[in-house]
Structures are given as structure tokens and as C-alpha cells.
C-alpha positions as CSV (number, residue, x, y, z in Angstrom):
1,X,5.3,16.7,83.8
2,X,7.4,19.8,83.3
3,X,9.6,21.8,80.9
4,X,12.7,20.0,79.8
5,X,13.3,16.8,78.8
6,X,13.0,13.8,80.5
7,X,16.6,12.6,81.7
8,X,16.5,8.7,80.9
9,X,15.6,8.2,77.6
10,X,17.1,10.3,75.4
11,X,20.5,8.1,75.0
12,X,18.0,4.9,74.1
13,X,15.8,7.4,71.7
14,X,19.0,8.8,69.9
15,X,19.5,6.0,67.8
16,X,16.2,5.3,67.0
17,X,15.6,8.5,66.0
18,X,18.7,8.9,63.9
19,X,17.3,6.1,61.9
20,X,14.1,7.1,61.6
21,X,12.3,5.3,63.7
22,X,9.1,7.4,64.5
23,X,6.5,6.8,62.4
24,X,4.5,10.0,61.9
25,X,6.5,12.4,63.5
26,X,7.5,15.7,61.9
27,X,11.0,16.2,60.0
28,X,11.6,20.0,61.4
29,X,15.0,20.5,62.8
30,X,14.5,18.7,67.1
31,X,14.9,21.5,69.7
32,X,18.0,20.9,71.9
33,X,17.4,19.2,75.0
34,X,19.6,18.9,78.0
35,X,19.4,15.4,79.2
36,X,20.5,14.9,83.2
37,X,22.3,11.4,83.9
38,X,21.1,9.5,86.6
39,X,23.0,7.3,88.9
40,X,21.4,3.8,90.4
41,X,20.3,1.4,88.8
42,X,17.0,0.3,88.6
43,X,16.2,-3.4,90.1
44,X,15.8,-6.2,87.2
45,X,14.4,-8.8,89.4
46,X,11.0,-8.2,90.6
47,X,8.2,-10.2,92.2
48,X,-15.0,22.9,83.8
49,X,-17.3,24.0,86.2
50,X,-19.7,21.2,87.1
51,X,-20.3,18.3,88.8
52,X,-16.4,16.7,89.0
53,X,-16.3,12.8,87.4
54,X,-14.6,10.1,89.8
55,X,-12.4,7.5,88.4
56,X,-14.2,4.5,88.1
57,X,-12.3,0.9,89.1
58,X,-11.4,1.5,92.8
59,X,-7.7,0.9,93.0
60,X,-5.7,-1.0,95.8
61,X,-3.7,2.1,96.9
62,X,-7.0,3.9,97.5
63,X,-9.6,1.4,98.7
64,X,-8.3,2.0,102.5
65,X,-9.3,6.2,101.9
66,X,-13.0,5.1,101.5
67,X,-12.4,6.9,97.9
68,X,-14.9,4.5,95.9
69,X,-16.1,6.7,92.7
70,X,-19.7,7.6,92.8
71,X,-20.6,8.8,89.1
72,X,-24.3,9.9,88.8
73,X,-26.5,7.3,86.6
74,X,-28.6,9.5,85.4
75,X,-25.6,11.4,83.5
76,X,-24.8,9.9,80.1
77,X,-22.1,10.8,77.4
78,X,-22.3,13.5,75.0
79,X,-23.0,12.1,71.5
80,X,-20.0,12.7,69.1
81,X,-20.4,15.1,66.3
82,X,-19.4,13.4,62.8
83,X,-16.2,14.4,61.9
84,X,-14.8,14.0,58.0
85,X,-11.6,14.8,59.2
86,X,-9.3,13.8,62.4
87,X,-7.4,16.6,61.6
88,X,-7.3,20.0,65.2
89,X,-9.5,22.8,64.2
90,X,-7.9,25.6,62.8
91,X,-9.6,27.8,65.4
92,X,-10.6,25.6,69.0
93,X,-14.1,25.9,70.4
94,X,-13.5,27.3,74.2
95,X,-12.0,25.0,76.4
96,X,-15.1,22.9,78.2
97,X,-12.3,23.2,81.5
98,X,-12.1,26.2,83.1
99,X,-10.3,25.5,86.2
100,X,-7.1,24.3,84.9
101,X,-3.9,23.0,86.7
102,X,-0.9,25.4,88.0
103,X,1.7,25.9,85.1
104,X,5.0,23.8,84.7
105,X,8.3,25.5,86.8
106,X,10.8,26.8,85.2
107,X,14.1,24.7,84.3
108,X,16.1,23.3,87.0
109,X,20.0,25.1,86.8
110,X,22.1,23.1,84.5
111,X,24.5,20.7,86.3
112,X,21.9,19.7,89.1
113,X,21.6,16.1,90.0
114,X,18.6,14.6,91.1
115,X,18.1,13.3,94.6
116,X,16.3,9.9,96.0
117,X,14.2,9.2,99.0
118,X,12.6,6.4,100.1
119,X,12.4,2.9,99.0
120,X,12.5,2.3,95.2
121,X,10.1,-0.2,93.7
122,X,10.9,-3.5,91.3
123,X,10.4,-3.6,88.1
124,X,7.4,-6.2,88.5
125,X,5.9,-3.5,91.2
126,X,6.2,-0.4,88.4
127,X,5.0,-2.3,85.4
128,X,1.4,-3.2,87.5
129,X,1.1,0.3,88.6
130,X,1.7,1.5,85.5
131,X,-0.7,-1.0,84.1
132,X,-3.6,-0.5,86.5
133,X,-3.1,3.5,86.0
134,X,-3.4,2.7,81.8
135,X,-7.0,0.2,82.7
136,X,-8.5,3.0,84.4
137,X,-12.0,5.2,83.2
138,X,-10.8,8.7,84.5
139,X,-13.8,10.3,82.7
140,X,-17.0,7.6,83.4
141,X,-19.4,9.9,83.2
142,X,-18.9,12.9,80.3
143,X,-15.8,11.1,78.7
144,X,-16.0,7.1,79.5
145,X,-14.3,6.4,76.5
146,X,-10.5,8.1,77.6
147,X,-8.5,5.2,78.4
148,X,-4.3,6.0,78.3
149,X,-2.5,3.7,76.3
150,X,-0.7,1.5,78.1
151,X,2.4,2.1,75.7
152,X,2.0,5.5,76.4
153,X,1.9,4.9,80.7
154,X,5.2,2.5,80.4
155,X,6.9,5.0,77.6
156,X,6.3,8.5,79.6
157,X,7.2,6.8,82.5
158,X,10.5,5.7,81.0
159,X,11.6,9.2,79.7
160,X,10.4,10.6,82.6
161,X,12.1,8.8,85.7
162,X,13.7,5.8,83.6
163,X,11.0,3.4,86.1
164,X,12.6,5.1,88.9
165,X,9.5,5.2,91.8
166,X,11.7,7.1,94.2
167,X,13.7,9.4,92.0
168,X,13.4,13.5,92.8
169,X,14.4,16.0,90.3
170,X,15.8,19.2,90.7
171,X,12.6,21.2,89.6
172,X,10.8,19.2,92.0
173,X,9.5,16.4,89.6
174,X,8.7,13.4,92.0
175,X,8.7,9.9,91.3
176,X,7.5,7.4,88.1
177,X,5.7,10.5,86.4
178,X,7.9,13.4,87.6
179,X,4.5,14.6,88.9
180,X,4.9,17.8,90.5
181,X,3.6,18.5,94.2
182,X,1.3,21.7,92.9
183,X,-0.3,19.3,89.8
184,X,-0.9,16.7,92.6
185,X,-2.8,19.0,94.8
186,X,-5.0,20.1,91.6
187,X,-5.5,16.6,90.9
188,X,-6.6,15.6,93.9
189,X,-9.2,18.5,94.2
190,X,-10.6,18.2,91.0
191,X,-11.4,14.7,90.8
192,X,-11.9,14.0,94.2
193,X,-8.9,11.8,95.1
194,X,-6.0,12.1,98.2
195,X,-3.2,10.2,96.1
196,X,-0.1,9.9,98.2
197,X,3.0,11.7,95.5
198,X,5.7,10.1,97.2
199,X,3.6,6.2,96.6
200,X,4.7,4.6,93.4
201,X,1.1,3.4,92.7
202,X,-0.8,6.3,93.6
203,X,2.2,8.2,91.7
204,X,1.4,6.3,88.5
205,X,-2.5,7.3,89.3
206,X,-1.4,10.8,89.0
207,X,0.8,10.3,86.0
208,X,-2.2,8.6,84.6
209,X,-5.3,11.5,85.8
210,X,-3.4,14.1,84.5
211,X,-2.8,12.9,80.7
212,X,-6.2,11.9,80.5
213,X,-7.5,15.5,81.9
214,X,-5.3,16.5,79.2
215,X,-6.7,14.3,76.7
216,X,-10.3,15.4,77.7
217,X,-8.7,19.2,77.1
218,X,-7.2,19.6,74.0
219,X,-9.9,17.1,72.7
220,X,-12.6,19.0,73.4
221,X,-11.0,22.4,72.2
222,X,-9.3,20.7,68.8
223,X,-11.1,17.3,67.8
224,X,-14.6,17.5,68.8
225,X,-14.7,15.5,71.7
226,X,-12.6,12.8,69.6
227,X,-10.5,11.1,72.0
228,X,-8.3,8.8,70.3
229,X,-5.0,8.8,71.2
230,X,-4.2,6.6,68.6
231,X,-0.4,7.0,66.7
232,X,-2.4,5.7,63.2
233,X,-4.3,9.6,63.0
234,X,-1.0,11.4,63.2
235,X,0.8,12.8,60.0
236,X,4.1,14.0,59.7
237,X,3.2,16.9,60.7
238,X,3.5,17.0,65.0
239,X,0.4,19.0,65.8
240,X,-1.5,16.5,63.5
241,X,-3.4,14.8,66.4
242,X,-4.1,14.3,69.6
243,X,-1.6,11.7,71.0
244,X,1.0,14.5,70.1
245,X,-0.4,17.2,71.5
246,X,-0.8,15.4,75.1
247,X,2.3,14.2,75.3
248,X,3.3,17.6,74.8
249,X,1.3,19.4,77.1
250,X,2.6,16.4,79.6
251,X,6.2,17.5,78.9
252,X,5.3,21.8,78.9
253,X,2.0,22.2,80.5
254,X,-1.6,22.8,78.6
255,X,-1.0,26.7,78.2
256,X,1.9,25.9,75.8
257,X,0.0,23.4,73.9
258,X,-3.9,24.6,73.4
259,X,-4.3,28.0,73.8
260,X,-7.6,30.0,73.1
261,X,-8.0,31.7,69.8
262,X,-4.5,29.8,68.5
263,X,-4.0,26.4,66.0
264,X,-2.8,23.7,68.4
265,X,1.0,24.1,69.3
266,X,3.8,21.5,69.6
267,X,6.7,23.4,71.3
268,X,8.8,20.6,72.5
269,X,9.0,18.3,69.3
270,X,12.3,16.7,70.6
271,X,10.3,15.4,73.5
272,X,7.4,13.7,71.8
273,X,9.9,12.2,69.3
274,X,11.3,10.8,72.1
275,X,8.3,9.2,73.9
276,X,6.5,8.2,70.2
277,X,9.8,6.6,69.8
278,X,9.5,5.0,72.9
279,X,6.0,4.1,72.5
280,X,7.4,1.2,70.1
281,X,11.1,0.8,70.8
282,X,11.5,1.1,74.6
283,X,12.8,-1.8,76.4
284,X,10.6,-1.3,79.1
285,X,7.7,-3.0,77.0
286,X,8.9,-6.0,77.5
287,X,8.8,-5.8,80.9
């Protein structure tokens, strides 16, 4: 969830993508990236100005807050336009969000290692977070139909924090999803939530609201309110669709990625070769 990319996957991803392993990803030469090695091991053995929507599905790690979503019923989904091609406008309609969360930070000094705190979680313990985040309706009641792919939860996680819940990077990334504190506090406020940053569920939670604010974004600014994030619409060209562009903004903010005026951007290809590779390859799927 910040500039830079994520420190565990890019020795896994380097082969793959060597051979060719993302399917409809662009050819352009990959940025470099500075990958950080991190020590421990992670355990194998496991057991826009309006009315704000509320994440529907009550979670374990919030019931005890008394945060139980309360979407209004009269409020129904926009109907799609009909689109004849799933292609980003050329030139985005203004962004339906206008409060929008704090920028990425800049790069942590080359050389830094991360720090841990706190208890790690299993495997078992990641993969349900990770899986309850990825059932979730962030949007129920102008977008119910963003759901995060539960390929993409597991994958970002993976580059991210390689599954490690109590892992703190040197920008100040923090936990599963790298979340930063200042995106966690935006969250929070905007759809109503008080998820704990240093939890590994509520973590994944965040991980999970921000990508599909994200979605909700750059959807409605580039694809009409078309919120598939679905790797069969992407060409070989990065900035072809959506699922691209939000793990992108993930990795480098929404200011790098959708900007007002401007064709949809891809500034970190390296990054979402890496998770698309991921997405498919990672050995955290069979977990």
C-alpha cells in the first residue's frame, strides 16, 4: 500500500516472469525494483460527498464495536450504462469521490530492515482473514456488486508482507496489507469503521476496503461504473483494465494511477507483473 515494491515476492515472481508467465500483461521493459529481504519465517502449521456505504456481513473482529452496517433500503444501485467496449476512456468522467485518502510516503532509505511487533499469526489464521476480507460487500448500497478476488487478497498479501501479520516496514507499512497508519485513519472515517491496524483480521479488512474503494474509483472515472476485476478483460497492454489499474494504485496511491483530465496510468508495471503473476502461481493459494 505504498511506493516500492513489495519485499517477499519478487524472488518467487522472477522466474515466472522470466518465462512468461503473466497472461495479459504488457512486454515494456519492468521498472527496477528494490526488493528488502526479510528474516523469520512464517509458521506452516496452523489450526464522494454523500451518505458513506457500510460494509455489509458483520465480521468477528468487529461485532464486539457494535459496528453492524446499516445501508439505507430505500437506496438502490445505479443502472450500468451499455458498454461496447471494456476498454478506460480515453478522457475519465470526474471522479464520483471527492474526499480521497492521504498519498503514499516516500521510499524507505535503501538498506533498512523491517521490524516486528507483536504476535504473528498461522497460516490457517491469515488465509481466513484474508478470505473473510475477499467475501465481503464494501459497497452494498451504490456498488453491491465489488467483491475482491480472493486471488487478488492472498496474492497482494503475499508481495506485500510474504503472510507476515506482524511484520513493520521501514516506511511504516504495517502488517498482512502493509496498510499505512494515515490510510487506516481515512478508512475508518469514511466508511464508518474503528479497525485495529496492528490486528491481523481487521488488517486484512483494511487491505480489503481500500482496494475495493479503489475499484469503486478508477471504475467510475475509466469504465463506467464496470467493476470487474476480472484478468480475462486485460490486454497486453497494462492500463487495459481495471484489475491492473487497482493493483497499481494499491502499490502507488490513486493520484499516480487516475488522474483528472489524463488516460489511466500504470507507473509501477514491475509491481503488477508481480502480483498478476502471483494471482496464478503463488504458493500461498494452496494454502
Amino acid at each position: 500500500m505504498r511506493r516500492g515494491v513489495g519485499r517477499w515476492a519478487t524472488a518467487a515472481v522472477a522466474a515466472l516472469l522470466a518465462a512468461g508467465a503473466v497472461t495479459g500483461c504488457g512486454t515494456e521493459e519492468p521498472t527496477r525494483e528494490v526488493a528488502v529481504e526479510v528474516t523469520g519465517e512464517v509458521p506452516v502449521e496452523a489450526p464522494a460527498d454523500g451518505p458513506a456505504d457500510l460494509p455489509s456481513d458483520e465480521p468477528p473482529a468487529v461485532a464486539a464495536m457494535g459496528a453492524k452496517p446499516s445501508p439505507s433500503a430505500s437506496s438502490k444501485p445505479k443502472p450500468k450504462p451499455t458498454r461496447t467496449t471494456t476498454a478506460p476512456l480515453a478522457t475519465p468522467k470526474p471522479p464520483t469521490e471527492t474526499q480521497v485518502p492521504p498519498p503514499p510516503p516516500k521510499p524507505a532509505a535503501s538498506g533498512c530492515q523491517p521490524s516486528y511487533r507483536g504476535t504473528q499469526a498461522t497460516r490457517s489464521q491469515v488465509k481466513s482473514a484474508l478470505s473473510d476480507a475477499a467475501a465481503r460487500a464494501y459497497w452494498p448500497t451504490s456498488a453491491p456488486d465489488i467483491r475482491i478476488p480472493l486471488t487478488l487478497m492472498k496474492a497482494a498479501a503475499w508481495q506485500e508482507s510474504g503472510w507476515q501479520s506482524n511484520i513493520v516496514a521501514c516506511d511504516g507499512g504495517i502488517g498482512l496489507m502493509q496498510v499505512m497508519p494515515a490510510t487506516a485513519d481515512w478508512m475508518n472515517q469514511r466508511f464508518g469503521q474503528s479497525y485495529d491496524i496492528d490486528d491481523y483480521q481487521d488488517n486484512a479488512y483494511l487491505g480489503g476496503t481500500y482496494l475495493a474503494w479503489l475499484t469503486k474509483y478508477i471504475g467510475d472515472m475509466y469504465f463506467e461504473s464496470d467493476y470487474r476485476l476480472d484478468a480475462a478483460l486485460c490486454t497486453s497492454e497494462l492500463n487495459s483494465c481495471l484489475l491492473n489499474a487497482v493493483i497499481a494504485a494499491y502499490n502507488y496511491g490513486h493520484g499516480a494511477v487516475a488522474r483528472e483530465g489524463e488516460p489511466l496510468t500504470i507507473p509501477n508495471p514491475q509491481y503488477v507483473r508481480n502480483v498478476r503473476a502471483l494471482m496464478t502461481e503463488c504458493v500461498c493459494l494452496s494454502y
